[in-house]
C-alpha positions in Angstrom: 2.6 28.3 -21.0 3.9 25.1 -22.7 6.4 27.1 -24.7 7.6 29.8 -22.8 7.7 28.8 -19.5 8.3 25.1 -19.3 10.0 24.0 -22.7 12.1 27.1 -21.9 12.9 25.9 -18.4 14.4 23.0 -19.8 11.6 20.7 -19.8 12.5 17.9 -22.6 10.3 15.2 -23.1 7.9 16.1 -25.6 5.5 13.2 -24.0 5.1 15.8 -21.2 5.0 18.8 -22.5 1.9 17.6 -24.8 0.2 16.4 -21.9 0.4 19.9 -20.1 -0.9 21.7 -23.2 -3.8 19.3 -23.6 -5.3 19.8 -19.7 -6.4 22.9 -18.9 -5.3 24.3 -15.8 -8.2 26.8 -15.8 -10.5 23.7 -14.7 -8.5 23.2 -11.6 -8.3 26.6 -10.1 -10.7 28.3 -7.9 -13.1 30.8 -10.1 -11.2 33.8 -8.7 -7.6 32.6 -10.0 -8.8 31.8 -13.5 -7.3 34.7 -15.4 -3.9 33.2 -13.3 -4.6 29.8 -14.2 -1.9 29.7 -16.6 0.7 32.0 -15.0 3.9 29.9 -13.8 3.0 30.4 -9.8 1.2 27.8 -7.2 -2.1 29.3 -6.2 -4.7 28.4 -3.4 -7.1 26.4 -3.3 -9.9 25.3 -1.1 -8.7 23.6 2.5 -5.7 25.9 2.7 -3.7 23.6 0.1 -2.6 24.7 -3.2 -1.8 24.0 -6.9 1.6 23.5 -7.9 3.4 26.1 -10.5 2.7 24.4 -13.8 6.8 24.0 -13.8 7.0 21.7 -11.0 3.7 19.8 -12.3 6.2 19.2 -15.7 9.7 18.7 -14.3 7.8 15.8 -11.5 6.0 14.4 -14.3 8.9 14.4 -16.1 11.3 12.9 -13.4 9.3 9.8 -13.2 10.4 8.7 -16.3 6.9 6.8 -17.3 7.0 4.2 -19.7 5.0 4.2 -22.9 2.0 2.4 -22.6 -0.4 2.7 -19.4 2.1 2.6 -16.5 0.4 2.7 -12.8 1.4 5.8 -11.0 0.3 6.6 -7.2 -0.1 10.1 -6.0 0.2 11.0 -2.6 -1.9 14.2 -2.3 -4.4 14.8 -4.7 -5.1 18.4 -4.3 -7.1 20.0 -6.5 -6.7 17.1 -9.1 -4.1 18.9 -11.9 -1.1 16.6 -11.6 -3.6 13.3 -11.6 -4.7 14.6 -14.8 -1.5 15.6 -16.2 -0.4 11.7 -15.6 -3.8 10.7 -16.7 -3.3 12.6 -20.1 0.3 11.3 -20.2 -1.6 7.9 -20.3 -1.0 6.6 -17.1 -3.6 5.0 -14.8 -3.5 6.8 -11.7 -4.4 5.9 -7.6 -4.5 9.3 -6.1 -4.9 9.5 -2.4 -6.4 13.0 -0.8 -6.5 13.3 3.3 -9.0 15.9 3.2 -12.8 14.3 1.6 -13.8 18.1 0.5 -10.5 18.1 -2.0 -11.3 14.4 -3.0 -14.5 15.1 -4.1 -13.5 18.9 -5.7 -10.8 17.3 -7.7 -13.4 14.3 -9.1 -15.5 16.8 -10.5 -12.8 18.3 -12.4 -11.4 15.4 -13.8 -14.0 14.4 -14.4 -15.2 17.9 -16.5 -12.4 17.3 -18.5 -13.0 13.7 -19.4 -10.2 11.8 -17.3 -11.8 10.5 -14.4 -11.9 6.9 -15.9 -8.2 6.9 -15.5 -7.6 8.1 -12.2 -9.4 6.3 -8.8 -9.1 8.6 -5.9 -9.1 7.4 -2.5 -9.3 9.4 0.5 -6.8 8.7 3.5 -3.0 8.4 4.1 -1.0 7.3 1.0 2.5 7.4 2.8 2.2 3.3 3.4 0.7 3.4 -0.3 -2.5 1.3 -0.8 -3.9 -2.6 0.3 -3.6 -4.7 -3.0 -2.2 -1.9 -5.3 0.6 -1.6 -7.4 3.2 -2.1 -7.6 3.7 1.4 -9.7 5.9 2.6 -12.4 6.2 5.7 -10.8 5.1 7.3 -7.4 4.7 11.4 -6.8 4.3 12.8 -3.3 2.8 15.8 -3.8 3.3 17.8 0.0 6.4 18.3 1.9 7.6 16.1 4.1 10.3 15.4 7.0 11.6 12.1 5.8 11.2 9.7 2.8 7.9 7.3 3.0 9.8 4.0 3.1 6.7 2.0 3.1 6.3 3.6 -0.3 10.0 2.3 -1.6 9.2 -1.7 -2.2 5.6 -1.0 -3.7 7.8 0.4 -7.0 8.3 -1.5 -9.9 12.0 -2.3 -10.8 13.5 0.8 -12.0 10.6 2.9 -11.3 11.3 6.2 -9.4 9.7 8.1 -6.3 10.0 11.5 -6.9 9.1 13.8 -3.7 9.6 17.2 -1.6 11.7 16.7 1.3 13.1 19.7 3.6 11.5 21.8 6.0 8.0 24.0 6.0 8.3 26.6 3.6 11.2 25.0 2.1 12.1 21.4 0.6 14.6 20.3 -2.2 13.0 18.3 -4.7 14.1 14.6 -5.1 14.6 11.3 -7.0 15.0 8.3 -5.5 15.4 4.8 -7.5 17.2 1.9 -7.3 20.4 1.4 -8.6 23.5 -1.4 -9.2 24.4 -0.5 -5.7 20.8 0.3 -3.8 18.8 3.7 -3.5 20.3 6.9 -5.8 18.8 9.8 -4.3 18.9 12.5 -6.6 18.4 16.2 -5.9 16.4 17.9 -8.2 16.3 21.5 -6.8 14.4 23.4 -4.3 10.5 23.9 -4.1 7.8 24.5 -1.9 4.6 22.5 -1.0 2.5 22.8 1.6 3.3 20.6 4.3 2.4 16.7 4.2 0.6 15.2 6.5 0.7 11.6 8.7 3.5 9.7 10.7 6.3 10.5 7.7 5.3 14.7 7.6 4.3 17.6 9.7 1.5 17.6 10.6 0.0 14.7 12.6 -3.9 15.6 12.1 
């Protein structure tokens, strides 16, 4: 996977690409998409959500440009846990926030299966306004398409830290980078994707 899908996609850092060989996706996948687990495609998961393609798991990861160290990443939408432990074995400490309890608890068991849980506190709710007394964050992923950028999210960054998200329609989004420059927010497009659609005041779907 590491070397002929990502690293020949154009995925660089080698800080990333060890972290996607050392967690195994396998964990993370329903029981009936394990022999896919390590195919370059999203599959489904419980809750009618899904797991990204390994790719975009890398090239997000990647975009955030993560200090060495232990840098504080937030994750809106933790789904069935894979990119929290991707950051996690990147060496970040990571606040993950899941709307639906059942995926919360499905994803702590994993991580915690493959030894990361003490790095990564999930929290079950609405992460667009980010979280009371946390941060701020070297980095922030939102992990589900949305109609509009989470500004609430934008002063909870570090300086020079990035928010890396899915905007667009459903079905459809463009993949961006937003920090701050000399001159105020660079948005930065990193290509099109698709993620299931976020939920709360900034996505699609209200409930």
């Amino acid at each position: 996977m590491v070397a002929e899908q990502l690293a020949a996609q154009g995925i660089r850092c080698s800080r990333v690409l060890a972290a996607m060989r050392d967690v195994p996706r396998h964990l993370f996948v329903p029981r009936a998409y394990v022999a896919q687990a390590y195919d370059d495609t999203a599959l489904g998961i419980d809750c009618g959500q899904t797991i990204s393609q390994p790719y975009i798991v890398a090239r997000m990861t990647e975009a955030l440009e993560l200090p060495t160290g232990e840098p504080l990443v937030l994750e809106v939408g933790t789904g069935s846990g894979y990119q929290a432990a991707v950051l996690a074995a990147l060496g970040a400490r990571v606040v993950t926030v899941e709307w639906i309890e059942a995926l919360a608890r499905r994803a702590e068991a994993a991580l915690a299966a493959v030894g990361l849980l003490d790095r990564v506190r999930i929290i079950v709710g609405d992460g667009t306004a980010g979280i009371d007394g946390a941060g701020p964050y070297d980095g922030i992923l939102v992990t589900a398409g949305g109609a509009q950028i989470p500004r609430a999210l934008l002063p909870r960054l570090c300086p020079g830290a990035a928010l890396v998200l899915p905007l667009g329609e459903p079905g459809h989004q463009e993949l961006v980078r937003l920090h701050r420059g000399e001159q105020g927010w660079v948005e930065e497009n990193l290509g099109g994707c698709r993620f299931v659609p976020l939920r709360g005041p900034c996505g699609w779907e209200e409930e």
